[in-house]
C-alpha positions in Angstrom: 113.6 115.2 100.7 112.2 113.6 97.3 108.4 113.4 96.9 108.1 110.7 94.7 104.8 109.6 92.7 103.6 106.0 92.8 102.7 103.5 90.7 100.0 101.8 92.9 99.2 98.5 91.4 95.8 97.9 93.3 94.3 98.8 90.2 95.7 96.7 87.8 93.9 98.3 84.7 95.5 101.8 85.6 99.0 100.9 85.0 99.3 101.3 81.3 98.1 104.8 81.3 100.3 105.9 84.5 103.2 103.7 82.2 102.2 106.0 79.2 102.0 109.7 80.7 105.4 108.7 82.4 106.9 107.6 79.5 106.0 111.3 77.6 106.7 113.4 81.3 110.2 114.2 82.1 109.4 112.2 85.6 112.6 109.7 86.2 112.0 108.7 89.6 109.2 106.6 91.0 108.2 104.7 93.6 106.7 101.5 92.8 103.7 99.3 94.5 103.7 96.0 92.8 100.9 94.8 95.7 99.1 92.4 93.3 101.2 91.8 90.7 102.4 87.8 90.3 105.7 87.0 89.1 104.6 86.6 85.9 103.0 90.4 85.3 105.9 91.9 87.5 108.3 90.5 84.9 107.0 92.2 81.9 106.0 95.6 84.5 109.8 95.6 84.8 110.8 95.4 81.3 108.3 98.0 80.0 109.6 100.1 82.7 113.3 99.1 81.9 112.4 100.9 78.3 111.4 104.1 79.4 115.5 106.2 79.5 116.8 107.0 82.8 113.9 105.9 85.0 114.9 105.3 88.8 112.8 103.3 91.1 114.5 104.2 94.6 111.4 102.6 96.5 109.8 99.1 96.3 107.3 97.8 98.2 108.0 94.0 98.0 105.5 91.1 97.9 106.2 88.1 100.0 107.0 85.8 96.9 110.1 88.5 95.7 113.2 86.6 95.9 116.5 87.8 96.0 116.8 87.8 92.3 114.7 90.2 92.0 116.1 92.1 94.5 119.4 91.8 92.8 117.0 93.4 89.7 115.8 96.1 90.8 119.0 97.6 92.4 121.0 96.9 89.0 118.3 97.7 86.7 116.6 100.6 88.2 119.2 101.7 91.1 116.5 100.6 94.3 117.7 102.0 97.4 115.0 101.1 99.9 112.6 98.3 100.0 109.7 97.5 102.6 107.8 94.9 103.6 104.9 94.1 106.2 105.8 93.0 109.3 106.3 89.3 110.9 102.7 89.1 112.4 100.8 91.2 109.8 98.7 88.6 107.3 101.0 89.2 104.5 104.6 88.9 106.4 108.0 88.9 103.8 109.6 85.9 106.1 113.4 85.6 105.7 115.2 88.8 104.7 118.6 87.8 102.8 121.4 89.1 104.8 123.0 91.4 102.0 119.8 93.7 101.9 118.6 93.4 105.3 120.2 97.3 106.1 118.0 98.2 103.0 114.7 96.5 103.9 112.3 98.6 106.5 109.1 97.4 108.1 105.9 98.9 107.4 103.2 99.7 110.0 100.0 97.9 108.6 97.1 96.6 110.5 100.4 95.5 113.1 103.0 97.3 114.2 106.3 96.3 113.5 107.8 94.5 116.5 111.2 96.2 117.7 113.3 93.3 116.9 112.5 93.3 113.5 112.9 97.2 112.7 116.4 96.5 114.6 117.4 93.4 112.9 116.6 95.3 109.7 117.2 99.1 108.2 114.5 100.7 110.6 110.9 101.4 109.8 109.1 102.3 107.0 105.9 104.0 108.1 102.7 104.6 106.7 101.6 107.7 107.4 97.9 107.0 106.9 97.6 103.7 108.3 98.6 105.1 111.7 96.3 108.9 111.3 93.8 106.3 110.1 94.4 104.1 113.3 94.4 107.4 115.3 90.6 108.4 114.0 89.7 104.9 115.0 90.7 105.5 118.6 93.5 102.4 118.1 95.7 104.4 121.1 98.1 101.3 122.2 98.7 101.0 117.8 99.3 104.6 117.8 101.4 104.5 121.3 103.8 102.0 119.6 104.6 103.5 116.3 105.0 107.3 117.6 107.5 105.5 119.9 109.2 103.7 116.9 109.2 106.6 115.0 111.3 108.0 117.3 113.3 105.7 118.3 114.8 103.5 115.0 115.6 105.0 111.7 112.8 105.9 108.7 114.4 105.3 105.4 111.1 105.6 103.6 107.7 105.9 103.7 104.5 105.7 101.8 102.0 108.8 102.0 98.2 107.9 101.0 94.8 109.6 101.1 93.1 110.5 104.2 88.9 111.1 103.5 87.4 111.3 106.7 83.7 109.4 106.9 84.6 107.6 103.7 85.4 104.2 104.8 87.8 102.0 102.7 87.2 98.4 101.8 89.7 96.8 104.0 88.8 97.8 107.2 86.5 100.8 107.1 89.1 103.2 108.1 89.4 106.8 106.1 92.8 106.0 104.4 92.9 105.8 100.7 95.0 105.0 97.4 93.1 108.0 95.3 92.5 111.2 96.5 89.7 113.6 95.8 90.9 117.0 97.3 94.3 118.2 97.9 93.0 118.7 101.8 93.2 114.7 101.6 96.6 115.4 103.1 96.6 117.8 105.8 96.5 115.2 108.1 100.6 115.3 106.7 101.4 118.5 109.1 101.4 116.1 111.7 104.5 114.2 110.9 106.4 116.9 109.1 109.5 116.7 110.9 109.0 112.7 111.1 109.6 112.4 107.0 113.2 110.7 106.1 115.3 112.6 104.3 115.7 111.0 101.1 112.6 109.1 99.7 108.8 110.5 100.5 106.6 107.7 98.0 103.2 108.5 97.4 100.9 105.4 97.6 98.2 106.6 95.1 96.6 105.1 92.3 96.0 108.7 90.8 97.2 109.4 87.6 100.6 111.1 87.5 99.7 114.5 87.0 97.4 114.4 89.8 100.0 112.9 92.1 102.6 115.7 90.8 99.6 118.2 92.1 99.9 116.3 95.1 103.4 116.1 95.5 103.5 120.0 95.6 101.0 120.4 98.1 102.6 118.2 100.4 106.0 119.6 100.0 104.8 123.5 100.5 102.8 121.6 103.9 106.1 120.6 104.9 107.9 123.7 103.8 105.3 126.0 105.8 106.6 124.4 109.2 103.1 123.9 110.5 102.7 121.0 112.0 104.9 117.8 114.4 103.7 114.8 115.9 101.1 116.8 118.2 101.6 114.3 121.5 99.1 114.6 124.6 101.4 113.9 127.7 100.3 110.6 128.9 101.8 109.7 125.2 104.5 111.1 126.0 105.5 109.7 128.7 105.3 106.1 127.5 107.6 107.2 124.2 
């Protein structure tokens, strides 16, 4: 398992100075978050990013108006290996998938769930670990139900690993999940699905700057090491898993 950091876009004015201290850190692998980003701006993202040696970009979160150019981009340019994307009913869905990548696209859990069809048309899921602890706090149980069973049930070829600030409400829907952390305890909540990470790619959604995400890649990876933790299930869960 690879904790990678992640350049969060939310932010716009952040991105050269994450750009910079990458460029002088011996960091080669990133995930990347273009969630705002036109066409235009992801363009010239890419070619700055292109001119930094060596850099990987296994993980991309795609925007509905990526097209398979781009796709074909990122996997030559940067050597991509997973994408995601929100799901059919979420307010921001991809649409059409082309067939060539469908086994490397997953489905993110947002304010939806994924529906099954789509997680099995595709690679499998891609969850969001604090969207559903975030759901959880808000007592959304049927939200919760559904992607514990998914969880289990199709692959997970990614993920994306934010801030959890309990009584901090964020913007979008007053839940406690976050792009910038505060305190490394911002990701206990992570014990939880410790043996629910995917084996290769573990992508920090943060708009942090990279040293603090490297901070925060270590204390997530000695949570995981430690063993504490698993998807902590009360029985009437699971028995509708």
């Amino acid at each position: 398992m690879t904790i990678l950091p992640g350049l969060t876009s939310t932010e716009k004015d952040r991105i050269p100075a994450f750009v910079r201290d990458l460029r002088e850190s011996e960091v080669r692998a990133i995930a990347l978050f273009p969630t705002v980003l036109d066409a235009g701006e992801r363009r010239e993202l890419y070619e700055e990013l292109a001119s930094i040696p060596g850099l990987a970009i296994p993980h991309v979160h795609l925007r509905t108006d990526c097209d398979e150019s781009e796709l074909d981009l990122l996997v030559h340019r940067f050597s991509t290996e997973f994408f995601n994307i929100h799901p059919d009913r979420s307010t921001h869905p991809f649409g059409v998938v082309p067939l060539r990548y469908a086994a490397m696209v997953f489905v993110e859990n947002v304010q939806v769930a994924p529906d099954d069809e789509e997680l099995e048309r595709l690679g499998g899921i891609c969850p969001d670990y604090s969207h559903l602890e975030s759901a959880r706090t808000m007592g959304m149980s049927g939200y919760v139900r559904t992607v514990e069973r998914q969880l289990r049930g199709y692959p997970i070829g990614c993920c994306h690993v934010s801030a959890i600030r309990p009584g901090v409400p964020n913007r979008w829907n007053g839940g406690p999940d976050h792009h910038e952390y505060r305190e490394l305890s911002d990701f206990d909540y992570m014990a939880r699905y410790a043996s629910l990470l995917p084996d290769r790619w573990v992508s920090l959604e943060l708009e942090n700057p990279l040293d603090e995400q490297l901070r925060a890649a270590d204390y997530v990876r000695e949570l995981v090491a430690s063993g504490a933790g698993g998807l902590d299930l009360e029985p009437e869960q699971v028995n509708q898993l």
